[in-house]
N, C-alpha and C positions, 0 to 999 in steps of 0.2 A: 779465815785466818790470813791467806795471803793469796785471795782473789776468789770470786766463783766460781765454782764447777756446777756441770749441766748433771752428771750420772751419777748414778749409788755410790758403785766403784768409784771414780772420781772422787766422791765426798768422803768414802771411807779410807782411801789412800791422803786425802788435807789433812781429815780427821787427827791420821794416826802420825802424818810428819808436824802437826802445831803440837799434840802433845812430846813427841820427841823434840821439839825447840824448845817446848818448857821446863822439861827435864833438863834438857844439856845447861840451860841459864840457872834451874835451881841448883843444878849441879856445880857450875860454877860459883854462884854463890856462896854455896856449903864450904867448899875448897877453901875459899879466901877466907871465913868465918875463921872453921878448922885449922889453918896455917898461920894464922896472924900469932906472932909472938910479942906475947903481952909485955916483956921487958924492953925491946927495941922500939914497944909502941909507945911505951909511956911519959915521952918528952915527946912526941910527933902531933905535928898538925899540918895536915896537906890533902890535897883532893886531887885521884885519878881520874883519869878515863880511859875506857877501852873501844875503840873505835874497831868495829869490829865488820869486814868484807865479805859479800857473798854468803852463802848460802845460811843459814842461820844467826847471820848479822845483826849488827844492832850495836848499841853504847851499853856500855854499863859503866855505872860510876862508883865511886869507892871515896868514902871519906874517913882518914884514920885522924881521931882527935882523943888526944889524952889515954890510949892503950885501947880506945875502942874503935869498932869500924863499922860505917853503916854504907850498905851493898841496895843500890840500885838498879833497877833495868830503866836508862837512860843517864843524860847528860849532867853532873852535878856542875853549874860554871859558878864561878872559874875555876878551868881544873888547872892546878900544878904541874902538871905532868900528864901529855898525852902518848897511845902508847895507839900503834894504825900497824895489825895485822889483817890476816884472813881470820876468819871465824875456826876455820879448820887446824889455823896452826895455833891459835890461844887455846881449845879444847884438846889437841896433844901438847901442850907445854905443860896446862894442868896434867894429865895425864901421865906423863912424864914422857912420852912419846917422841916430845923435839926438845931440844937447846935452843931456850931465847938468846946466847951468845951468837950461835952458828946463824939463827936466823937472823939477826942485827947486819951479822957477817954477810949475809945473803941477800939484804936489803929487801927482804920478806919482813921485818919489825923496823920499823919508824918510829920513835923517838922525837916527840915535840917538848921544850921544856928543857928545867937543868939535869943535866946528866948525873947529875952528884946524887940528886933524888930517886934516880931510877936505880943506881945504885943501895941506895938506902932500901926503894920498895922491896929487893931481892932479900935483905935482911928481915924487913918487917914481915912477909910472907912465908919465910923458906923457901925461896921459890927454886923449882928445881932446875937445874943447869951446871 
């Protein structure tokens, strides 16, 4: 998953952190699916991204067109709006665990793109904050 290991142990500790990174993405997934409000989606056509730091990292991309949304693991380009945390603060904002404001504030969440949109995602999502 994310390098070789030489021991049992070793492979049973990979083992068990690749299924715990697949979980947290399909977890994430589910979220956005589950959250997306169908009424604010259905004049929307735009492509996220989630550029995501350190430990469970990775993109995920997000495409809301006509009240539906299709969730990727990786880059949909051109995205509308990109969005550069840590991995650990995008799984507590799902969560509800941190404020994507405080963290904007914190210069923990980066913001590429028009802000009007990012604005908008928080409708389109519910997103908590």
């Amino acid at each position: 998953w994310r390098g070789e290991s030489s021991g049992s142990e070793s492979s049973c500790v990979t083992a068990r952190a690749a299924e715990r990174d697949a979980a947290s993405w399909a977890e994430a997934g589910e979220w956005l699916r589950k959250h997306l409000e169908a009424e604010a989606a259905a004049d929307c056509e735009a492509t996220f991204a989630f550029d995501l730091a350190g430990r469970d990292g990775g993109t995920i991309g997000v495409r809301v067109e006509n009240g539906s949304v299709e969730i990727v693991e990786g880059d949909l380009q051109p995205a509308d709006l990109r969005f550069r945390l840590s991995a650990h603060d995008f799984f507590d904002v799902l969560a509800g665990r941190a404020n994507p404001d405080m963290l904007f504030m914190e210069e923990r969440l980066q913001i590429e793109g028009e802000y009007g949109l990012a604005l908008r995602f928080r409708r389109l999502f519910g997103a908590r904050g």
